[in-house]
C-alpha positions in Angstrom: -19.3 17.9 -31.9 -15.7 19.0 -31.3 -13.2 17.7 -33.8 -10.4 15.6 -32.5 -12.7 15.0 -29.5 -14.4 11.9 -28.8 -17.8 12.9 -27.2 -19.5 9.3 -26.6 -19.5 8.3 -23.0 -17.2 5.4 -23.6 -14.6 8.0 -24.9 -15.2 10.9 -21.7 -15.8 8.1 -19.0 -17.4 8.9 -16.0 -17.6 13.0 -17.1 -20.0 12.2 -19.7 -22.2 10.0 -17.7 -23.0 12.7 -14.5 -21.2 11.3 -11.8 -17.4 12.2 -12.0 -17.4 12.8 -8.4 -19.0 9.0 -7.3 -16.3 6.8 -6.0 -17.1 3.0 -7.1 -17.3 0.8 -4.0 -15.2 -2.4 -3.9 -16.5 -5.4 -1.9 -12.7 -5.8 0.6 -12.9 -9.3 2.1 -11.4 -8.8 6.1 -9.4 -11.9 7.6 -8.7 -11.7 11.4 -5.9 -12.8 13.5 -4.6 -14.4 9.6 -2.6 -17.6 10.0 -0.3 -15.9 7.0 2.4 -13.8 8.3 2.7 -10.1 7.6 6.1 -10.4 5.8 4.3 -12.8 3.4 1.5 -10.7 2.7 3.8 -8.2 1.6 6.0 -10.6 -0.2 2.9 -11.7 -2.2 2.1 -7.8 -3.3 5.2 -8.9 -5.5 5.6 -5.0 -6.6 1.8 -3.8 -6.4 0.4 -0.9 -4.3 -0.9 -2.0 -0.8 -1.7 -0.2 2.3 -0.3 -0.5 5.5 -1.3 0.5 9.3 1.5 0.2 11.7 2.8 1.4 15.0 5.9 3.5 14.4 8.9 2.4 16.4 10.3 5.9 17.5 7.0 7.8 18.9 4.2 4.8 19.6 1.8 6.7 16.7 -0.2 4.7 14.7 0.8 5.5 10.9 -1.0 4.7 7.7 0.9 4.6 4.1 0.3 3.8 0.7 3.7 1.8 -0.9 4.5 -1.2 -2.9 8.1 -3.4 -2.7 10.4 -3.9 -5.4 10.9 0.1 -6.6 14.7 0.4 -7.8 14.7 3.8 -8.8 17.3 5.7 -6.6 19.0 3.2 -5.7 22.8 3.0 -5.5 23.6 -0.5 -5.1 25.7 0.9 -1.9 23.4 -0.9 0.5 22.3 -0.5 3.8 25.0 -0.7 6.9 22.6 -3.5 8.7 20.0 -6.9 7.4 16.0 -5.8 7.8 15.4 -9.4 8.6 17.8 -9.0 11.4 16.2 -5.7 13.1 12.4 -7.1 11.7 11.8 -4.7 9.1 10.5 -4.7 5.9 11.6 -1.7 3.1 8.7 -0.1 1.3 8.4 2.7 -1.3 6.1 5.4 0.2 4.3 6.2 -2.4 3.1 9.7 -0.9 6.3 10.7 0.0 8.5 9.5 -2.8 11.4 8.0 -0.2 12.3 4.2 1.1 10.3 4.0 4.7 11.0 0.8 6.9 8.1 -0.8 8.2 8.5 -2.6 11.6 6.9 -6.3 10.6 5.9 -7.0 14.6 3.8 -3.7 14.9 1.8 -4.0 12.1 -1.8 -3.6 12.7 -3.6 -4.2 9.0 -2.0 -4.5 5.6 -4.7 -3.8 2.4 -3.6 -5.5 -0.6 -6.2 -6.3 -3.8 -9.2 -6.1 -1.8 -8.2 -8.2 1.4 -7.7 -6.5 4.7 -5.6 -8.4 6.5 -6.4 -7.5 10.6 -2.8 -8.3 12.7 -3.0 -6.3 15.7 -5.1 -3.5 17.3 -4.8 -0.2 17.8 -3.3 1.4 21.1 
């Protein structure tokens, strides 16, 4: 036994046990053409991590990202020069990029949020 080191398998986790490399599988409930809107999905995250497919604006691609709603860090209480609501965007935190993305509510596909796919659109 190694001293300072906690060897049961409670204390090493999955190492211990043999399968460090075994993702756990989560049952994800999908809802289809969903009577709640996009923008309220989001809302609901209220600051948790969620995926998002959308088609970007600019180029037509379809683009995936991991970001949550509600990050302050950065900001400069300067603003933006124009409303989201107005142009039909939502700000994110990209969580892979570190930097404020825009989501375009109308073009979003599917939004994954605590283990319920939401299915808006489908893919060109």
């Amino acid at each position: 036994m190694l001293a300072g080191h906690n060897t049961s398998a409670v204390g090493l986790g999955r190492m211990a046990l043999g399968y460090s490399n075994v993702r756990r599988k989560e049952m994800v409930t999908v809802v289809n053409n969903p009577v709640v809107s996009a923008q309220q999905v989001i809302g609901n995250t209220k600051g948790r991590f969620f995926s998002v497919e959308f088609i970007k604006r600019t180029t037509g691609e379809v683009r995936k990202m991991n970001c949550r709603t509600g990050v302050t860090l950065g900001v400069t209480g300067a603003g933006k020069s124009f409303s989201d609501s107005d142009k039909g965007l939502v700000t994110v935190w990209d969580a892979q990029i570190s930097q404020f993305r825009s989501i375009p509510i109308a073009n979003i596909i599917k939004i994954t949020s605590q283990g319920v796919e939401w299915l808006y659109g489908t893919q060109v």
